[in-house]
C-alpha positions as CSV (number, residue, x, y, z in Angstrom):
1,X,30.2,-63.0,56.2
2,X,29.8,-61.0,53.3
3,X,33.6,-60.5,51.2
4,X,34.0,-57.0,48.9
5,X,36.9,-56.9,46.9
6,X,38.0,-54.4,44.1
7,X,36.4,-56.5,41.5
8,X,33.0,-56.6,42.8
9,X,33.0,-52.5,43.7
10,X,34.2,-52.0,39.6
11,X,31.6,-54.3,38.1
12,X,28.7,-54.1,40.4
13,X,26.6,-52.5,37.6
14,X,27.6,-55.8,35.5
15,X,24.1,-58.5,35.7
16,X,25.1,-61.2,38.3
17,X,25.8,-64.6,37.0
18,X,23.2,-67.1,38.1
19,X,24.4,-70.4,39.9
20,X,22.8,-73.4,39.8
21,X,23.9,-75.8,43.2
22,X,23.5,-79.5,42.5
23,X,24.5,-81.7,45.4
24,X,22.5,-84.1,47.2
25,X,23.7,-83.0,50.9
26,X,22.3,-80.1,52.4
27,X,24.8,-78.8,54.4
28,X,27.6,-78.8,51.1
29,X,24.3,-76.4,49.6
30,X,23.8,-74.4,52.5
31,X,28.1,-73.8,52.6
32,X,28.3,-72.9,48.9
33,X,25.2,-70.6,48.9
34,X,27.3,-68.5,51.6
35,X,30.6,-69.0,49.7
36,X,28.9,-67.9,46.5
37,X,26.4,-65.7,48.2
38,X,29.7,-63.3,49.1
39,X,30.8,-62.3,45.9
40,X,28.4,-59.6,43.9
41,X,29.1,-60.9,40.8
42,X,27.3,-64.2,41.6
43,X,23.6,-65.1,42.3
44,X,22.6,-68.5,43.2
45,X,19.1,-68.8,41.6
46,X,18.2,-72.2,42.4
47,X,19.2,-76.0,44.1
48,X,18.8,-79.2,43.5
49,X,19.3,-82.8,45.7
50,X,19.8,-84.9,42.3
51,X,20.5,-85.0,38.5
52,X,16.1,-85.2,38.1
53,X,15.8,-81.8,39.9
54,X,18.8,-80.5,38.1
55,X,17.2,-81.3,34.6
56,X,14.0,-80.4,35.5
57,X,15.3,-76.7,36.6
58,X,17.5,-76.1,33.7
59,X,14.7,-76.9,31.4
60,X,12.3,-74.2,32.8
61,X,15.1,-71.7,34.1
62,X,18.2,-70.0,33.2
63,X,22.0,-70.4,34.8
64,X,25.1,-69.2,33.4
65,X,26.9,-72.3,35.2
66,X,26.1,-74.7,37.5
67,X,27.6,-76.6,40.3
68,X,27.9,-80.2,40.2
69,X,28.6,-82.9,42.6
70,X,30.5,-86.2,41.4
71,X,29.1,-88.6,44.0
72,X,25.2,-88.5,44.0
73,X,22.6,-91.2,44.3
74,X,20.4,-92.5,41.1
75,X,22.1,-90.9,38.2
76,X,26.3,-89.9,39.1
77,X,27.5,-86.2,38.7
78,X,29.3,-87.8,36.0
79,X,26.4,-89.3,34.1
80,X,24.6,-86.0,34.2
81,X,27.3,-84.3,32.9
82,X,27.9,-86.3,29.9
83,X,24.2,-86.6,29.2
84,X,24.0,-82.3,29.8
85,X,27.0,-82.0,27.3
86,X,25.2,-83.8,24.8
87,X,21.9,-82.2,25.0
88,X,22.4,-78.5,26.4
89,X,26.4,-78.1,26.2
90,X,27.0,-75.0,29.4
91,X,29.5,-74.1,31.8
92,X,30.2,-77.0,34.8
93,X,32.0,-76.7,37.6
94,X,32.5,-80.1,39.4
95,X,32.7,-80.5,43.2
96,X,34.4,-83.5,44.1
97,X,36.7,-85.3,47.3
98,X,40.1,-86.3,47.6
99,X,39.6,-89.6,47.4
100,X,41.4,-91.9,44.9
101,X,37.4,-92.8,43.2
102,X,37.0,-88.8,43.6
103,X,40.1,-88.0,41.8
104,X,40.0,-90.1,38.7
105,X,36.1,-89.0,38.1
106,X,36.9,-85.8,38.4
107,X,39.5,-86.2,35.9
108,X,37.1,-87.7,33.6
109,X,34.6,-85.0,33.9
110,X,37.5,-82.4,33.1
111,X,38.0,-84.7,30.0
112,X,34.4,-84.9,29.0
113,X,34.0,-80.7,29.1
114,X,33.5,-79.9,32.8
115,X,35.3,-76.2,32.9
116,X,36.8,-76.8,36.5
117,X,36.7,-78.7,39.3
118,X,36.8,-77.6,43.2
119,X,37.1,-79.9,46.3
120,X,34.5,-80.3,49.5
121,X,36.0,-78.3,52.3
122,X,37.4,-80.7,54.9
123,X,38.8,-77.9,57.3
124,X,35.7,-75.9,58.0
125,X,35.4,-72.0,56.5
126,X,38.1,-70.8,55.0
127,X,38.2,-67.0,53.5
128,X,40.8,-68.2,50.9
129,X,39.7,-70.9,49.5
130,X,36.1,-69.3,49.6
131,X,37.7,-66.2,47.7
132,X,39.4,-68.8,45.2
133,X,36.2,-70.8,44.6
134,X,34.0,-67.3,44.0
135,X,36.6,-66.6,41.3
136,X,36.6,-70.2,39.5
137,X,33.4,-70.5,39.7
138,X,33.0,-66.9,38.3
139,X,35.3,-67.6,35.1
140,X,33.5,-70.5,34.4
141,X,30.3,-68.6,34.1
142,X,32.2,-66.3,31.5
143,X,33.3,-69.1,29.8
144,X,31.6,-70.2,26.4
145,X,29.7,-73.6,26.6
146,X,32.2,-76.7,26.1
147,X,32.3,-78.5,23.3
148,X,31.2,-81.6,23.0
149,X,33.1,-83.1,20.7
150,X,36.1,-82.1,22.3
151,X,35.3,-84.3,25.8
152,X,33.7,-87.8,24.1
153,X,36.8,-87.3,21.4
154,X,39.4,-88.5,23.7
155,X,36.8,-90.6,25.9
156,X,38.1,-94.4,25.5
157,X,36.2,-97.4,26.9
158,X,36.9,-98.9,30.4
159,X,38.8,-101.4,28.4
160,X,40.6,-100.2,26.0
161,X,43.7,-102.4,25.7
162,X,46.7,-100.0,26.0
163,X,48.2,-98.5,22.9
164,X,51.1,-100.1,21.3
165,X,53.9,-97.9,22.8
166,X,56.7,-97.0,20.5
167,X,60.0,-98.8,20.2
168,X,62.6,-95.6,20.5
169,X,60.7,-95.2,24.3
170,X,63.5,-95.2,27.3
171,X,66.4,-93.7,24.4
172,X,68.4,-91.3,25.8
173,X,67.4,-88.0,23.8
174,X,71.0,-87.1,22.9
175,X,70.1,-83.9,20.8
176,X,68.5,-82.3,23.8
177,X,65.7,-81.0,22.7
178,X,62.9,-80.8,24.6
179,X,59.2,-79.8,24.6
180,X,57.3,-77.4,27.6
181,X,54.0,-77.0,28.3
182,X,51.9,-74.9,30.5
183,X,48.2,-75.2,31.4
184,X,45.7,-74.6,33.8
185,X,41.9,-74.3,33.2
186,X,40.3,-76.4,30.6
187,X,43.5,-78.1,30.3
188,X,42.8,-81.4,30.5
189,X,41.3,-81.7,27.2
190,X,43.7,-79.6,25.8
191,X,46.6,-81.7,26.3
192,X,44.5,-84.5,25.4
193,X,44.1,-82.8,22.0
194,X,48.0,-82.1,21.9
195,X,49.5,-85.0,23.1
196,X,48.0,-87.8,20.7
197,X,50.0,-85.5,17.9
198,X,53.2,-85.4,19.3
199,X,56.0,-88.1,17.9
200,X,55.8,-90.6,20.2
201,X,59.6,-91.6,20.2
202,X,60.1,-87.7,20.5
203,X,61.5,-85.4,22.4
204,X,60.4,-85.5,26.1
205,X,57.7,-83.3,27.3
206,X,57.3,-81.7,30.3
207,X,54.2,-80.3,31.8
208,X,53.0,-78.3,34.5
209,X,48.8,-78.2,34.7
210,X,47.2,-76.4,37.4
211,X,45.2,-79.0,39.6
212,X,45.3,-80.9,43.1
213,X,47.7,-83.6,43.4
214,X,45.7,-86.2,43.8
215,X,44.1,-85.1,40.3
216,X,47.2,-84.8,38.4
217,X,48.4,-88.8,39.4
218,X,44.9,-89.3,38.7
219,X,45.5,-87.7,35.1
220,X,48.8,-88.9,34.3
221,X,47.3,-93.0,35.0
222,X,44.5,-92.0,32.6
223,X,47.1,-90.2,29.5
224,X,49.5,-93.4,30.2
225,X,46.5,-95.8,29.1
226,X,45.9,-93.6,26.3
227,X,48.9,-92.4,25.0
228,X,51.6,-94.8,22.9
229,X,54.6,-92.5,25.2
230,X,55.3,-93.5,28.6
231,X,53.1,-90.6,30.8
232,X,54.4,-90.7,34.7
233,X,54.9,-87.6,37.1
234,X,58.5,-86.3,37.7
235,X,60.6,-87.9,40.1
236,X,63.8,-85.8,40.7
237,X,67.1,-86.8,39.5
238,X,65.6,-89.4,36.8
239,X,67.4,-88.6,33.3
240,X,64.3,-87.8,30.3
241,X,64.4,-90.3,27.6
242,X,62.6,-90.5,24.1
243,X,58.7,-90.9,24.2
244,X,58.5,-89.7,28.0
245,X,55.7,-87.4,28.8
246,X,56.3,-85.9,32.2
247,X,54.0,-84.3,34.8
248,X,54.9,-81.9,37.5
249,X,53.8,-83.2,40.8
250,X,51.6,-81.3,43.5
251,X,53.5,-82.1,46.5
252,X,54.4,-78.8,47.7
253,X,57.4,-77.9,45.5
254,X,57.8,-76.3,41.8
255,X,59.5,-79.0,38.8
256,X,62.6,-78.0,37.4
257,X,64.7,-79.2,34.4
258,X,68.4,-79.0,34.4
259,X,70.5,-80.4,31.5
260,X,73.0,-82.6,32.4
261,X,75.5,-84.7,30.6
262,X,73.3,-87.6,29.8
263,X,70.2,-85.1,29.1
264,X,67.7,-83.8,31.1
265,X,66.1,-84.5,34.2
266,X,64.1,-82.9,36.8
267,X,64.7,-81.4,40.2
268,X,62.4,-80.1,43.4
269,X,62.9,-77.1,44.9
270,X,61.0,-75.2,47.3
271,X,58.0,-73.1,47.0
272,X,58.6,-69.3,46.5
273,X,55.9,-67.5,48.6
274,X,55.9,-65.3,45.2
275,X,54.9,-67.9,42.9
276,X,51.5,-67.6,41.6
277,X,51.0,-71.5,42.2
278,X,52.6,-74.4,43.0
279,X,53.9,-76.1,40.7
280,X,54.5,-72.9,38.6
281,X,54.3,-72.6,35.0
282,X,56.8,-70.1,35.2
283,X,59.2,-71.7,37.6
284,X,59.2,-74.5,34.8
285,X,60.0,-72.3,31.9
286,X,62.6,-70.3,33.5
287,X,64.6,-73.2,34.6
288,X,65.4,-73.9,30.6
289,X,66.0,-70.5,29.6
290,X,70.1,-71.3,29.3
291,X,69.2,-74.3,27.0
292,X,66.4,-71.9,25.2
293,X,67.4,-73.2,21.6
294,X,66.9,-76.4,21.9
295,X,63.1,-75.9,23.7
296,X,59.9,-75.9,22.5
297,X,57.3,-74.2,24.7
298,X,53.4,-73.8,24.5
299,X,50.9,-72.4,26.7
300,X,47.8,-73.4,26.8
301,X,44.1,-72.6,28.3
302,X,44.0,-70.9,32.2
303,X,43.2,-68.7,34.2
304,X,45.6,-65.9,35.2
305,X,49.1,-65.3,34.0
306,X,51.6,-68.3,35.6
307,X,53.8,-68.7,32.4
308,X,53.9,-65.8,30.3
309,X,56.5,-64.0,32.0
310,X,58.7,-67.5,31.9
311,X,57.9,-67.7,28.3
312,X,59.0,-64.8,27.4
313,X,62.8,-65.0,28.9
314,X,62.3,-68.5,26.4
315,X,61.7,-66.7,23.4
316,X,64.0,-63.8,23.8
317,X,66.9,-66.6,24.1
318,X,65.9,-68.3,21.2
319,X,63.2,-71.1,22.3
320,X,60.5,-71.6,19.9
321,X,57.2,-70.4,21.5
322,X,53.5,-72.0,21.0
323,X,50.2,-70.0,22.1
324,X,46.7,-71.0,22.3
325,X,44.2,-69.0,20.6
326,X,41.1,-67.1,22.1
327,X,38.7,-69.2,19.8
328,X,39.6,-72.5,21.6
329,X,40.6,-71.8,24.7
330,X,38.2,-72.2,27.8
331,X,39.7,-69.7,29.4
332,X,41.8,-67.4,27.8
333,X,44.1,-65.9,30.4
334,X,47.3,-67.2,30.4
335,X,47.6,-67.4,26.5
336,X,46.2,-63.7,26.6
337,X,49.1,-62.5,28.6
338,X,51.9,-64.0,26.8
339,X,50.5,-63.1,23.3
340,X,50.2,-59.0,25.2
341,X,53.9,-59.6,26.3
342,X,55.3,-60.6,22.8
343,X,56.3,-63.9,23.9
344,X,53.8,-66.2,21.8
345,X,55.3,-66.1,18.1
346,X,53.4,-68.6,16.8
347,X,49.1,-68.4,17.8
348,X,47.5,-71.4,16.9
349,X,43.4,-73.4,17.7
350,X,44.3,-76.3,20.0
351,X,43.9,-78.9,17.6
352,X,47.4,-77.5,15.6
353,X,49.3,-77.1,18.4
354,X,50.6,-80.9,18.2
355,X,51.6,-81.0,14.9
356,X,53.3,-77.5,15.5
357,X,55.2,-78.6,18.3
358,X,56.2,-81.7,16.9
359,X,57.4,-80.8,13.2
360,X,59.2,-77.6,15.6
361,X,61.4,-80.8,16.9
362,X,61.6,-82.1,13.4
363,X,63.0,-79.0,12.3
364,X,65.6,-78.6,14.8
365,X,66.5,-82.5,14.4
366,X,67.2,-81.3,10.6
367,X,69.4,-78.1,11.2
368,X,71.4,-80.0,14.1
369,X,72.3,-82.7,11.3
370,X,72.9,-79.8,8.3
371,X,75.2,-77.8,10.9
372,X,77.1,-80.9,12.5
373,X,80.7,-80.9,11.2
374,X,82.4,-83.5,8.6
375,X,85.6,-85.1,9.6
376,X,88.1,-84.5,6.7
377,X,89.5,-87.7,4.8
């Protein structure tokens, strides 16, 4: 079955990107040839069973991204990855299960400069997902090569001991203030870079990143044993406290935050057929647009537009608002749209973003105490 869309009629005078497939089964090569095979902006230009034939090819030939398997015999997805990132830094696109072991490597290849990852079909052909995978796998051929730096950075030994975790963690956060993010492609190293520079007995952060669910408990586990704040996915109806770092679940709902007397906390609610993705970006920000003064909000690397539209009802009620810039960014979409909208005031590389978000907090701290009233004698 061969898919035309809109896209591929308006740039079919655009050079095909060339794909190179590296899995050791046959039949997961054979499927994504005909996935990628449909879309005219893709060319697969080559295969190979193992991480040997992979190196050997890139050496002699030339792909604008490749395909990777996690699981492979002799030498892991993951080993070849890291190895590639060091040597000849280019686009990756991991292909991984939704197993537990499957979950947390593919979380460490996003972390070590893989641009996306996609899961093995379990459910046979599927025009959706084979639309979706043309499209990611497209946008990380347009990507620029990751940097390596950025992925070994945040990399800690098997056994690091866990970070001395600060002593405000579990106080209530009585000012209110609180910190949003949004992020979807390339954002796992992004927060990575954020996160370490936020004050650990701080406001809590709230986060909605674009990946399966399996990935995100996966990534949440692996930013709790890095991190000195306490990293967990929401659970509804549990008030935020000082040093919490919170992710939005996938189960099949979008993460709200209400404010409440004791502070905030997050709520469920059900999936609007209208949302761009689930959790949304811009079901997050929306929900704290009464409580706008006292938020920070930054959104970070992805693809599409989930966010800017929530962002923008933020700043225009006061919130202080946090974009990441083209240079950094894997993939600058969602940044893009909210910087075009007017609702980024403050552009910044990835690795300020931290610090900006965090002395933001500061800042308000200082004009709540300048503006709180004396009792007279």
């Amino acid at each position: 079955m061969v898919l035309h869309s809109d896209t591929n009629e308006h740039q079919s005078h655009v050079p095909a990107k060339k794909v190179l497939i590296v899995d050791d089964s046959r039949v997961i090569r054979m499927w994504l040839r005909t996935v990628l095979a449909s879309d005219r902006r893709l060319e697969v230009v080559g295969e190979a069973s193992d991480a040997v034939e992979a190196r050997d090819y890139i050496r002699a030939n030339p792909a604008d991204v490749i395909t990777l398997d996690i699981e492979m015999p002799g030498m892991s997805g993951l080993e070849f990855l890291t190895r590639l990132m060091r040597a000849r830094p280019m686009p990756v696109v991991m292909l991984s299960s939704l197993t537990s072991k499957g979950s947390d490597a593919a979380v460490q290849a996003l972390s070590r400069g893989a641009i996306d990852c996609i899961l093995k079909p379990t459910d046979g052909y599927d025009l959706d997902l084979s639309r979706d995978i043309c499209e990611r796998v497209y946008q990380a051929a347009c990507t620029r090569p990751a940097s390596l730096k950025r992925g070994e950075a945040t990399e800690k030994p098997a056994d690091a001991p866990m970070m001395q975790r600060a002593s405000a963690l579990g106080q209530p956060c009585r000012r209110g203030s609180l910190i949003l993010i949004g992020a979807s492609t390339g954002g796992v190293s992004a927060l990575e870079a954020v996160l370490p520079k936020l004050d650990p007995d701080g406001a809590p952060v709230v986060i909605v990143q674009h990946m399966p669910g399996n990935f995100l408990e996966s990534f949440s586990q692996r930013l709790d044993r890095q991190l000195p704040q306490n990293v967990k996915l929401a659970e509804e109806g549990v008030p935020l406290r000082r040093g919490d770092v919170i992710l939005a679940p996938g189960i099949g709902k979008h993460t709200e935050v209400v404010r409440r007397m004791d502070g905030w906390q997050c709520r469920f609610v059900a999936n609007d057929p209208a949302a761009l993705h689930c959790p949304s970006v811009d079901t997050l920000f929306l929900s704290a647009v009464s409580e706008a003064k006292k938020v920070s909000v930054a959104i970070l690397t992805g693809l599409g537009k989930d966010g800017a539209q929530g962002m923008l009802k933020l700043a225009e009620a006061g919130a202080t608002t946090f974009g990441q810039d083209e240079e950094t960014s894997v993939v600058y979409g969602m940044p893009r749209v909210a910087f075009g909208l007017g609702a980024v005031q403050h552009q910044l590389p990835i690795h300020k973003i931290g610090e900006a978000l965090r002395e933001s907090k500061n800042a308000s701290a200082r004009t709540a105490r300048r503006t709180t009233k004396v009792p007279l004698q």
